[in-house]
BADREN-645549 format. One line per 3 residues: number of its first residue (from 1); their letters; for each residue x, y, z of N, C-alpha, C. Coordinates in pm, 1 decimal, always signed. Atoms other than C-alpha are relative to their C-alpha. Example, Ala and Ser with C-alpha at 12.3 -4.5 7.8 and 13.67 -1.06 7.14 Angstrom:
<sezas>
1) AS) +89.0/-119.0/+0.0/+1230.0/-450.0/+780.0/+90.0/+120.0/+0.0  -82.0/-119.0/-6.0/+1367.0/-106.0/+714.0/-77.0/+109.0/+73.0
</sezas>
This chain:
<sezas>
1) XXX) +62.3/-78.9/-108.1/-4506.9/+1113.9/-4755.0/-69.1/+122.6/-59.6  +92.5/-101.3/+91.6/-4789.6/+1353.1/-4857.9/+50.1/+125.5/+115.6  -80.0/-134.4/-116.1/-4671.1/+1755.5/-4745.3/-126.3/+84.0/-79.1
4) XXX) +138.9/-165.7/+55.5/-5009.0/+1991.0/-4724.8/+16.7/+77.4/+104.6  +6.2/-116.4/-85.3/-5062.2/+2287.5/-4524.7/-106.0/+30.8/+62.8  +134.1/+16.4/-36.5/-5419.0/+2284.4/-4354.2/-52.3/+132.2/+97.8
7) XXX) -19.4/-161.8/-79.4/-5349.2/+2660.9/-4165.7/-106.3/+91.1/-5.6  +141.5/-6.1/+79.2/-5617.5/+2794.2/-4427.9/-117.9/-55.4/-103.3  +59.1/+29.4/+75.9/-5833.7/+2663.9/-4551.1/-122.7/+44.6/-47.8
10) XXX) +112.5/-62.2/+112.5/-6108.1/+2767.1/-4801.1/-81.7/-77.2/-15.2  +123.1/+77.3/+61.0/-6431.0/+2615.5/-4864.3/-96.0/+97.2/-89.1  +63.4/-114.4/+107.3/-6579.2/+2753.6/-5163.2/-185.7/-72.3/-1.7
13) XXX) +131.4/+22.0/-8.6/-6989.3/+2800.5/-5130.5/-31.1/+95.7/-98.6  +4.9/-26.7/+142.8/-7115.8/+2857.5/-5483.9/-136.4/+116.0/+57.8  +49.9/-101.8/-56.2/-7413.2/+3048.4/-5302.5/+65.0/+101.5/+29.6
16) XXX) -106.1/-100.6/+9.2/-7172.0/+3267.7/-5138.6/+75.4/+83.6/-72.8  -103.3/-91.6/+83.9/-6946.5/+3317.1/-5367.8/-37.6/+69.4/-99.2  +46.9/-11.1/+76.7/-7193.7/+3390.3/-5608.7/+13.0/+149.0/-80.1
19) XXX) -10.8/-123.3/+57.2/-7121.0/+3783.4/-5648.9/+109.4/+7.6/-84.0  -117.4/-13.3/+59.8/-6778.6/+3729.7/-5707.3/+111.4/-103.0/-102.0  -71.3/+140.0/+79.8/-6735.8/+3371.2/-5844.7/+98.5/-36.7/+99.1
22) XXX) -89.5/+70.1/-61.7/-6585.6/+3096.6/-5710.7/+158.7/-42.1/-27.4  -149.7/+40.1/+96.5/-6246.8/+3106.0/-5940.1/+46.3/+142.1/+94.0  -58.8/-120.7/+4.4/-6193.6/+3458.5/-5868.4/+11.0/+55.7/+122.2
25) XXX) -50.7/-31.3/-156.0/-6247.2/+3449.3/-5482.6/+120.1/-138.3/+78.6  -131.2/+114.6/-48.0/-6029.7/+3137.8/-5444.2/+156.2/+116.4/-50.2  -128.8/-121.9/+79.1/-5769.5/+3357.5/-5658.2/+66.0/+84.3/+122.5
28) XXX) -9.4/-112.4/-121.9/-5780.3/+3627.8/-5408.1/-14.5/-73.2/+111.7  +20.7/+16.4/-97.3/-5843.9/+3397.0/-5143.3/+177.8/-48.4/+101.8  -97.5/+89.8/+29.9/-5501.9/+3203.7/-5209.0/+133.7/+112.5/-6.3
31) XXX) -114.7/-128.0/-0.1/-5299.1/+3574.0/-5273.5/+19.1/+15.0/+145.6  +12.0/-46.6/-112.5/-5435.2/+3672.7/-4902.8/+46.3/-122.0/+79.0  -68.1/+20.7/-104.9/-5302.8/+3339.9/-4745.3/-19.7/-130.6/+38.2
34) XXX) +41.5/+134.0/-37.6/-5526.6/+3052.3/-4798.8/+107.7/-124.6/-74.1  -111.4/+134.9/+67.8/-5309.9/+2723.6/-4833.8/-98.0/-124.6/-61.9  +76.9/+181.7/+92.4/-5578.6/+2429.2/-4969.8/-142.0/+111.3/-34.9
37) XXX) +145.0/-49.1/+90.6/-5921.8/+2534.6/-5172.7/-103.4/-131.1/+8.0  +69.1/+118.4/-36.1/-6194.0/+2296.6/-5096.8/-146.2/+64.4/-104.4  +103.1/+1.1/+92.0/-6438.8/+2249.6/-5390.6/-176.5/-39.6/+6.5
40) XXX) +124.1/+33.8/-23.3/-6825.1/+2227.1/-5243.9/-84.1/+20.6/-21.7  +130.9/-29.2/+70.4/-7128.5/+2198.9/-5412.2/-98.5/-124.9/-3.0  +94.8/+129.1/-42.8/-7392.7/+1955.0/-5295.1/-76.1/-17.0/-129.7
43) XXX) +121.8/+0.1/+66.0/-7635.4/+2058.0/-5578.9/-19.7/-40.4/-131.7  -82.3/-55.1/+155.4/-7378.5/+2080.9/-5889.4/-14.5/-163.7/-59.3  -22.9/+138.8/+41.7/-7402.1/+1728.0/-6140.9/+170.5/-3.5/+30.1
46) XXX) -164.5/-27.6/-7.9/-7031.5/+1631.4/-6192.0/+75.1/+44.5/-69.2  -65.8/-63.6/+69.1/-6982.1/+1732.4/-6500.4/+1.1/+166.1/+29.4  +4.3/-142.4/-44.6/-7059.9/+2095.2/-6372.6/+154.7/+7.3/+102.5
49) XXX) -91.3/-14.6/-126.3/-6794.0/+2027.9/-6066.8/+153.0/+25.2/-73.7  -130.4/+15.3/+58.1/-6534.7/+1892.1/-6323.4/+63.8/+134.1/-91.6  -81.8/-148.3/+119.5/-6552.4/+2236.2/-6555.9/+27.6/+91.6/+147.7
52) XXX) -20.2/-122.1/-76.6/-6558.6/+2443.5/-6241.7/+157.0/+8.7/+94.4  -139.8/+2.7/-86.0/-6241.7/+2246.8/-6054.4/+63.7/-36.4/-118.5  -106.5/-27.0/+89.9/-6083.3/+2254.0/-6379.3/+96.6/+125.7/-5.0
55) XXX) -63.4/-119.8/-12.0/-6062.8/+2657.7/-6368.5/+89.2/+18.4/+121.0  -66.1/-23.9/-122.0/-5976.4/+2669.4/-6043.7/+127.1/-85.6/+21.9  -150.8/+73.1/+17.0/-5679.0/+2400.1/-6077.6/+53.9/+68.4/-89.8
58) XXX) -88.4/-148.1/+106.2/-5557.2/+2678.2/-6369.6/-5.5/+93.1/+95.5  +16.1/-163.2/-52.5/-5652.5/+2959.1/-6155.1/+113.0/-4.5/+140.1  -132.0/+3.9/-111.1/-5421.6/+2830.7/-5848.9/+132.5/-122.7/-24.5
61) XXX) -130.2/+60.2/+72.9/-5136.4/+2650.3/-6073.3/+131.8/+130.1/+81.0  -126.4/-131.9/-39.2/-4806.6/+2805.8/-5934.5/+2.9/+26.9/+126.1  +30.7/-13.9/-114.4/-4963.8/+2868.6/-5608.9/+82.8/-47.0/+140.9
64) XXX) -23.0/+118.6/-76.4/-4882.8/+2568.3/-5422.4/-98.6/+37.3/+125.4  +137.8/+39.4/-64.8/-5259.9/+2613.5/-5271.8/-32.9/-117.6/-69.6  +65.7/+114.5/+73.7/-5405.6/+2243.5/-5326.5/-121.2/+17.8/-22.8
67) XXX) +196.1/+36.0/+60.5/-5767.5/+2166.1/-5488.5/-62.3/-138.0/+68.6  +107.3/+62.6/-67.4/-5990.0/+1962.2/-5279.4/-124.9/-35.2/-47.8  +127.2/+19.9/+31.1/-6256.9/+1800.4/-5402.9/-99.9/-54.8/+124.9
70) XXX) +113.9/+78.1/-116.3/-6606.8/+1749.1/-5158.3/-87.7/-120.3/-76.5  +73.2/+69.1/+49.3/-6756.4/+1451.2/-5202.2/-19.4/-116.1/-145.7  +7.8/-5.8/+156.0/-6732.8/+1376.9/-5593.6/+126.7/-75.4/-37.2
73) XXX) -141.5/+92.2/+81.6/-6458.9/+1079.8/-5664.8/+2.0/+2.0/-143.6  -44.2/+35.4/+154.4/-6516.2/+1053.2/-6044.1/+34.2/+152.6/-9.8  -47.4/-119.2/+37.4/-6495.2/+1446.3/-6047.5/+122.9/-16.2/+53.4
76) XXX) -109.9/-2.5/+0.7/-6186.7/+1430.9/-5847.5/+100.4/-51.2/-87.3  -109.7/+28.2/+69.7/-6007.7/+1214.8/-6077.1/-14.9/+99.2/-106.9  -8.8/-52.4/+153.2/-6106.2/+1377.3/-6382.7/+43.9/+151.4/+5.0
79) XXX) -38.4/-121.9/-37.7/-6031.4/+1729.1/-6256.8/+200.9/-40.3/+33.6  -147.6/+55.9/-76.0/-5682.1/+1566.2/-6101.2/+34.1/+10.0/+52.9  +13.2/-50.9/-107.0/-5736.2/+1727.5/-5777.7/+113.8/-50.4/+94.0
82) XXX) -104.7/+73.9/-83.2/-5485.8/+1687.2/-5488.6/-48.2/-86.7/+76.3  +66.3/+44.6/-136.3/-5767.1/+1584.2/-5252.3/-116.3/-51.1/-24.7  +189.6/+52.1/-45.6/-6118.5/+1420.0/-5138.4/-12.1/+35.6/+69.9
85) XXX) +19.1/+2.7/-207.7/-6268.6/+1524.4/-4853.5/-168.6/-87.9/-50.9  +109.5/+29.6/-24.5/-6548.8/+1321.9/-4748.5/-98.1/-23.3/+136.5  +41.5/+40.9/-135.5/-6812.9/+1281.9/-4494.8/-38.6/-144.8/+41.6
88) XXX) +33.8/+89.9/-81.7/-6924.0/+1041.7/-4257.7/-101.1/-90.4/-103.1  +141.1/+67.9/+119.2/-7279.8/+960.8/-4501.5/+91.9/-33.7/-139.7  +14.5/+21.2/+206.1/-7121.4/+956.6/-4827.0/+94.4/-132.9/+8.8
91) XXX) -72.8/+130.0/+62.6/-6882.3/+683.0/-4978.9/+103.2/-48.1/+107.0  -99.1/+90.0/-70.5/-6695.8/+415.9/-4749.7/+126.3/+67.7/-17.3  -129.3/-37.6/+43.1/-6360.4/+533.7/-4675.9/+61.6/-87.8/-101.2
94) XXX) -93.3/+122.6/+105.8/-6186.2/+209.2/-4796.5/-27.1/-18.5/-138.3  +76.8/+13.4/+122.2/-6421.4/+215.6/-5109.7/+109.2/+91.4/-57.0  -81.7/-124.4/+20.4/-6277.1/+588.6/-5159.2/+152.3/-26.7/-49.9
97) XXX) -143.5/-6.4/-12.9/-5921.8/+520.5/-5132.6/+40.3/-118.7/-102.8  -34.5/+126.7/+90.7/-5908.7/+196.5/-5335.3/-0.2/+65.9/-140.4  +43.7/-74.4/+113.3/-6080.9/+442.8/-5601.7/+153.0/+106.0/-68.6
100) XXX) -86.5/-108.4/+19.2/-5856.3/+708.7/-5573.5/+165.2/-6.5/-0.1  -141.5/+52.6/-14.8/-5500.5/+516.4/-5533.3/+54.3/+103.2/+131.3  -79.3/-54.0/-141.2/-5245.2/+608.1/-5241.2/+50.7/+187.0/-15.1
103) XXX) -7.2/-115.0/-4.9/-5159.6/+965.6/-5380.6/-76.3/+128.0/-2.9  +84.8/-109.5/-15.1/-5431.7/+1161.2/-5355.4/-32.6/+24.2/+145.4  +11.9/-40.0/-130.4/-5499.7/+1330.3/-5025.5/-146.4/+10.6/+30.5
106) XXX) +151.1/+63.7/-48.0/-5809.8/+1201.5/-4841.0/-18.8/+45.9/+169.0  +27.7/-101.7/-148.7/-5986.4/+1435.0/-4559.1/-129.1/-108.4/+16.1  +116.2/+33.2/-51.8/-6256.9/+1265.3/-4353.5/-82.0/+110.6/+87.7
109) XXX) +30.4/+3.7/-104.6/-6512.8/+1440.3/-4155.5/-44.0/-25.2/+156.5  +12.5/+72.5/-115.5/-6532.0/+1368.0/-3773.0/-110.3/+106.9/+97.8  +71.6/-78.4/-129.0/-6833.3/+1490.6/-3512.3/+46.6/-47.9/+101.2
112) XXX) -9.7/+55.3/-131.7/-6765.8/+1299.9/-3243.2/+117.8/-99.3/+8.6  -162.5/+57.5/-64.6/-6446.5/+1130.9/-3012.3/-10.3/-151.2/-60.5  -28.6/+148.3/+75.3/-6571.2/+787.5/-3139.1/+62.4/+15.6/-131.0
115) XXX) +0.9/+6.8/+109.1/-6553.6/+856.9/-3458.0/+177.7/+119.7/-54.5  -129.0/-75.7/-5.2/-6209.2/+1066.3/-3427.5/+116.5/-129.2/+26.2  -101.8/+120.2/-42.1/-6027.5/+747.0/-3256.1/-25.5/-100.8/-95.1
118) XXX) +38.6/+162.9/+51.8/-6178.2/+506.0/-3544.1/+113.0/+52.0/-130.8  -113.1/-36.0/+109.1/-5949.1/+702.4/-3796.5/+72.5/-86.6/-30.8  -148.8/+58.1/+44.9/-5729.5/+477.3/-3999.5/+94.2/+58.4/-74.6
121) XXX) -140.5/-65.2/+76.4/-5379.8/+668.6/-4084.5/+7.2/-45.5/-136.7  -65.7/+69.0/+75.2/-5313.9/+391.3/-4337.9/-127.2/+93.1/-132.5  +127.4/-22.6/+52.5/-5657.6/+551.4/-4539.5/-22.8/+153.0/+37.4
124) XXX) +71.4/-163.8/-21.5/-5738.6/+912.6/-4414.7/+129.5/+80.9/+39.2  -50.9/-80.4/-14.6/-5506.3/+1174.6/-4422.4/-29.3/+178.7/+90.5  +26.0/-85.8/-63.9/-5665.0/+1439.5/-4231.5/-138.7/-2.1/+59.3
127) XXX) +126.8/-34.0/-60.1/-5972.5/+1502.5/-4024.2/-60.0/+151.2/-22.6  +93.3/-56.5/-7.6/-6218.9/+1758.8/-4057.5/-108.6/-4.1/+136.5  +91.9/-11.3/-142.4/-6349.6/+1832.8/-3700.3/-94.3/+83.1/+5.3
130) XXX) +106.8/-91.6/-64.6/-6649.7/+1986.8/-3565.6/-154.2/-14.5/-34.0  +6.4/-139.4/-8.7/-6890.1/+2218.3/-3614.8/+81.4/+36.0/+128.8  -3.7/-49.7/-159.3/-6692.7/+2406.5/-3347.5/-114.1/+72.6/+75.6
133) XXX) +148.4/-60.5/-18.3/-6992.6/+2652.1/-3362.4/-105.2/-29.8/-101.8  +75.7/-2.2/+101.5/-7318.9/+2652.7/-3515.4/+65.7/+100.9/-140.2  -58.4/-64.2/+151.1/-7278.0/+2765.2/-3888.2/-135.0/+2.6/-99.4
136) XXX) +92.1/-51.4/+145.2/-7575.5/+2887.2/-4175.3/+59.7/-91.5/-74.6  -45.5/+80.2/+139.0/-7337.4/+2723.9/-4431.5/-28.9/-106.0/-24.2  +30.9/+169.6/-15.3/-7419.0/+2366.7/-4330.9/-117.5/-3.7/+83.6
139) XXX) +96.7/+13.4/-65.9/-7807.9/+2410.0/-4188.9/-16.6/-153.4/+88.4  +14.6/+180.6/-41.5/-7782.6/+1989.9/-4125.1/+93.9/-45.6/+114.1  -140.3/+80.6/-70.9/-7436.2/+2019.5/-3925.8/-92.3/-93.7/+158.4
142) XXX) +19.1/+102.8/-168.8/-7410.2/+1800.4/-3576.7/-32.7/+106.9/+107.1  +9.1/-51.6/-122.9/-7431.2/+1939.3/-3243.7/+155.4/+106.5/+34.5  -135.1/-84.8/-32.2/-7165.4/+2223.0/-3177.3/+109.5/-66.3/+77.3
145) XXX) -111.6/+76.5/-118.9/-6846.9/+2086.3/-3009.3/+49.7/+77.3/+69.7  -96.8/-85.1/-100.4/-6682.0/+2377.8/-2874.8/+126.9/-2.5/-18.2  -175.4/-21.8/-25.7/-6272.9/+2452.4/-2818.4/-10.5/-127.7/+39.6
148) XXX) -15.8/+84.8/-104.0/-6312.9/+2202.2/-2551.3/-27.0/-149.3/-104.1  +82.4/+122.2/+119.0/-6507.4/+1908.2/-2820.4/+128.6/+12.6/-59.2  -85.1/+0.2/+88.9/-6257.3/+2007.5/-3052.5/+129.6/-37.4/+63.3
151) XXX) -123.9/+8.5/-64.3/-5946.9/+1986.4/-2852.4/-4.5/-174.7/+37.1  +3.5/+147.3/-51.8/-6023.9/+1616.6/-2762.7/-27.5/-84.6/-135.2  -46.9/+50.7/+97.5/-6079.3/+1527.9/-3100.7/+111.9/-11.7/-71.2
154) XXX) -141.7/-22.0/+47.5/-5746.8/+1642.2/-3177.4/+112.5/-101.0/+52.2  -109.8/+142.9/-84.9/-5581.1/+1413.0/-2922.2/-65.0/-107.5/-31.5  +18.0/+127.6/+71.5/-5771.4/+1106.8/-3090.3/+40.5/-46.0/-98.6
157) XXX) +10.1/+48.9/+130.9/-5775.4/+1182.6/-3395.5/+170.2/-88.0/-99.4  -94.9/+6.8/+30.9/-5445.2/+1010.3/-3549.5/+87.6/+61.7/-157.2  -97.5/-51.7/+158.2/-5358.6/+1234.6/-3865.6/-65.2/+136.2/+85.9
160) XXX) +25.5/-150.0/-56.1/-5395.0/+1613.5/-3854.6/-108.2/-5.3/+13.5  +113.7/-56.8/-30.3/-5696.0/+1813.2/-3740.9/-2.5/+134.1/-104.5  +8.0/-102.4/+92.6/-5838.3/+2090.2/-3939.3/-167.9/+58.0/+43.6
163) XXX) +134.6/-29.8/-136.6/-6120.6/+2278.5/-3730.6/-121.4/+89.7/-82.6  +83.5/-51.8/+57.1/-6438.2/+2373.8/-3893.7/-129.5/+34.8/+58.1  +197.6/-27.1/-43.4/-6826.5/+2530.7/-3831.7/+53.9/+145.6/+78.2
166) XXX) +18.0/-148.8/-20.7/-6848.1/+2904.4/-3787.9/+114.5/+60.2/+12.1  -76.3/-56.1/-40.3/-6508.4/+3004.8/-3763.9/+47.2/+150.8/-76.6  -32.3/-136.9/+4.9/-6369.1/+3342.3/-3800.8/+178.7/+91.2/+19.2
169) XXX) -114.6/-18.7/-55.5/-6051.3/+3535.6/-3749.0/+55.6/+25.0/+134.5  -77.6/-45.7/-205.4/-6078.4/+3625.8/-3374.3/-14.3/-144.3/+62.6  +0.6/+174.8/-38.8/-6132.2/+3244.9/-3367.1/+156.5/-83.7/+21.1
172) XXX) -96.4/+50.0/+42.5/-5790.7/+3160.8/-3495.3/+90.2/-59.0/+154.7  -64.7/+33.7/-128.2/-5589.7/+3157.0/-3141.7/-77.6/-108.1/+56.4  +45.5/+80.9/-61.9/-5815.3/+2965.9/-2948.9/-1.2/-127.4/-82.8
175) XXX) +12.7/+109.6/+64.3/-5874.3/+2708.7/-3224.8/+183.7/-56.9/-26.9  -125.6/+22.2/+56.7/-5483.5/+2657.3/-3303.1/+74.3/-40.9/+118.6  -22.9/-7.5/-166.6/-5439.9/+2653.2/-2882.3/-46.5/-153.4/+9.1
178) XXX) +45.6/+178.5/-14.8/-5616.1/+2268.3/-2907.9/+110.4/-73.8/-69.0  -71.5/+103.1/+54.6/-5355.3/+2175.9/-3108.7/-53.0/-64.6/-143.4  +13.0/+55.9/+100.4/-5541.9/+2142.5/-3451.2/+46.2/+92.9/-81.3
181) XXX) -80.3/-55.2/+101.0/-5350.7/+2251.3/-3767.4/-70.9/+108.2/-85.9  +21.1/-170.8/+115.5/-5561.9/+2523.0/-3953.1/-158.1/+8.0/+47.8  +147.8/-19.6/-27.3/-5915.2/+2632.1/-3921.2/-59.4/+8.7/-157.3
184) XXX) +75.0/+61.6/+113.2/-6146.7/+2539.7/-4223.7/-143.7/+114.4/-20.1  +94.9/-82.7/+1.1/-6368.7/+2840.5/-4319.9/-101.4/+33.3/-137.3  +139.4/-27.0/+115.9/-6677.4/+2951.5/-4560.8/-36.2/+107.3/+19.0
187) XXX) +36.8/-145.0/-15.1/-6840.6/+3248.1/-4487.1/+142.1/+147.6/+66.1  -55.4/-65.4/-14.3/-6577.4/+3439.3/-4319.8/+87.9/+23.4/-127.2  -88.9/-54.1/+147.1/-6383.9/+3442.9/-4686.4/-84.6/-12.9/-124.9
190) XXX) +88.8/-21.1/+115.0/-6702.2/+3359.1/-4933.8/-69.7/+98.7/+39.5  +74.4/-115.1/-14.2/-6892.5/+3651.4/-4972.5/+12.5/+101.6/+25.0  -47.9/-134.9/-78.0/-6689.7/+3899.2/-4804.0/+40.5/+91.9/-135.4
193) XXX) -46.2/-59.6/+59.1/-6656.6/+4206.8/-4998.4/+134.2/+30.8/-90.4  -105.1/+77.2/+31.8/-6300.6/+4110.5/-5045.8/+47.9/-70.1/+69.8  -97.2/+106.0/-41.0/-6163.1/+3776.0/-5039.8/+126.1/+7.6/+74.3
196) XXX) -124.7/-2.9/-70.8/-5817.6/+3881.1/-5010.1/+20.7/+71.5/+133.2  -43.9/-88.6/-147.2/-5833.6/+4138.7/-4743.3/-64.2/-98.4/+129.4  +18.3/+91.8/-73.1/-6061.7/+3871.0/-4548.7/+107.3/-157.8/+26.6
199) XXX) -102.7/+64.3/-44.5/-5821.8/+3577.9/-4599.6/+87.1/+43.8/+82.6  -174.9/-22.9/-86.4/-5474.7/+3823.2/-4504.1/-109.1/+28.2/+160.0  +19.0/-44.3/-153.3/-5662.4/+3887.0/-4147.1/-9.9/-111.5/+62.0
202) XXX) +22.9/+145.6/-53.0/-5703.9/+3519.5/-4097.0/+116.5/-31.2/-17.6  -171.1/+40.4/+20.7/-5356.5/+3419.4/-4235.5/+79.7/+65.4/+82.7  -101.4/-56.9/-97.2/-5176.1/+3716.9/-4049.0/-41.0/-61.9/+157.2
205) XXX) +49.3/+32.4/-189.8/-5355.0/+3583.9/-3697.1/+115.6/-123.6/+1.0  -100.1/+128.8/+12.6/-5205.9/+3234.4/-3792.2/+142.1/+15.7/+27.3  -177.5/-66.5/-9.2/-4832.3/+3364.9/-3851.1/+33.7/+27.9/+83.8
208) XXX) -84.6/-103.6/-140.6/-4817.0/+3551.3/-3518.7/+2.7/-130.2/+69.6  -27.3/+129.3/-103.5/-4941.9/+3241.3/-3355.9/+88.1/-61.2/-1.5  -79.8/+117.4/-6.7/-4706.5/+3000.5/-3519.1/+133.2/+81.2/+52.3
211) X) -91.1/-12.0/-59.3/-4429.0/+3258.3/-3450.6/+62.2/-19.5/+177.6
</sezas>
């Protein structure tokens, strides 16, 4: 039985992060609260991905924040990542998973309720919902879903939810109120002057909730 934490999550945008580096705001992102690190770079070859989620699998050793790879199966293995996430366009799930054997942790993205109820447990370990809101970070995303969008993917989807597209910290309640397990962010923790003090305001929201 695979045991992750999906509460915070981090998506590292090499744009973004660019003042402060993407090792060194995961670092700080991971002190302040984030539980998984999600490795994204549309632009990067793989050998670029594999030196960069190398550091960052040193840089959050000890942690027990996981490494996520987007997209990039041969980088994931060779890095030794905990995770895949992939979308809808890129590589067949079943392809994926055959690739990657049963222990690696495999995120799908989901826009829409069809595509939330087609989930197979036996193959996808978590969903990736939304945009809840529009988002800059992903100019291409789908059509906004809303609380309401989101909340109904959550009751389809059959593995966790993990709620992504514009979110924020005054977001946290309402998004965690549908019933999906963490909110999935980019800009509110890349770029911010500091990582950590932006993560702990997102992590402390979380905590009160779950108390």
């Amino acid at each position: 039985m695979k045991t992750f934490d999906l509460s915070l999550y981090l998506v590292l945008d090499p744009d973004l992060c660019a003042g402060i580096g993407m090792i060194e705001t995961a670092r700080a992102a991971v002190a302040g609260g984030a539980t998984m690190v999600q490795l994204r770079d549309k632009h990067a070859e793989t050998a670029k991905i594999v030196e960069t989620g190398r550091a960052l699998k040193s840089a959050l050793a000890g942690t027990g924040a996981l490494l996520i790879i987007n997209d990039d199966i041969d980088a994931a293995l060779a890095i030794g990542a905990d995770g895949l996430h992939i979308g809808q366009d890129d590589i067949d799930i079943r392809v994926a998973r055959a690739m990657v054997g049963s222990d690696m942790i495999i995120g799908l993205s989901v826009e829409t309720e069809a595509l939330a109820a087609a989930i197979d447990p036996l193959l996808v370990d978590y969903a990736g919902a939304g945009p809840v809101f529009a988002t800059p970070t992903k100019p291409d995303h789908k059509q906004p879903i809303g609380y309401q969008g989101l909340a109904r993917l959550v009751v389809l989807a059959p593995v966790p939810t993990v709620a992504i597209g514009g979110l924020k910290a005054e977001h946290v309640s309402s998004v965690l109120e549908t019933g999906a397990r963490g909110l999935a962010v980019v800009s509110a923790i890349c770029g911010m002057p500091d990582p950590y003090v932006a993560a702990t305001a997102i992590s402390s929201r979380i905590r009160r909730f779950e108390r």
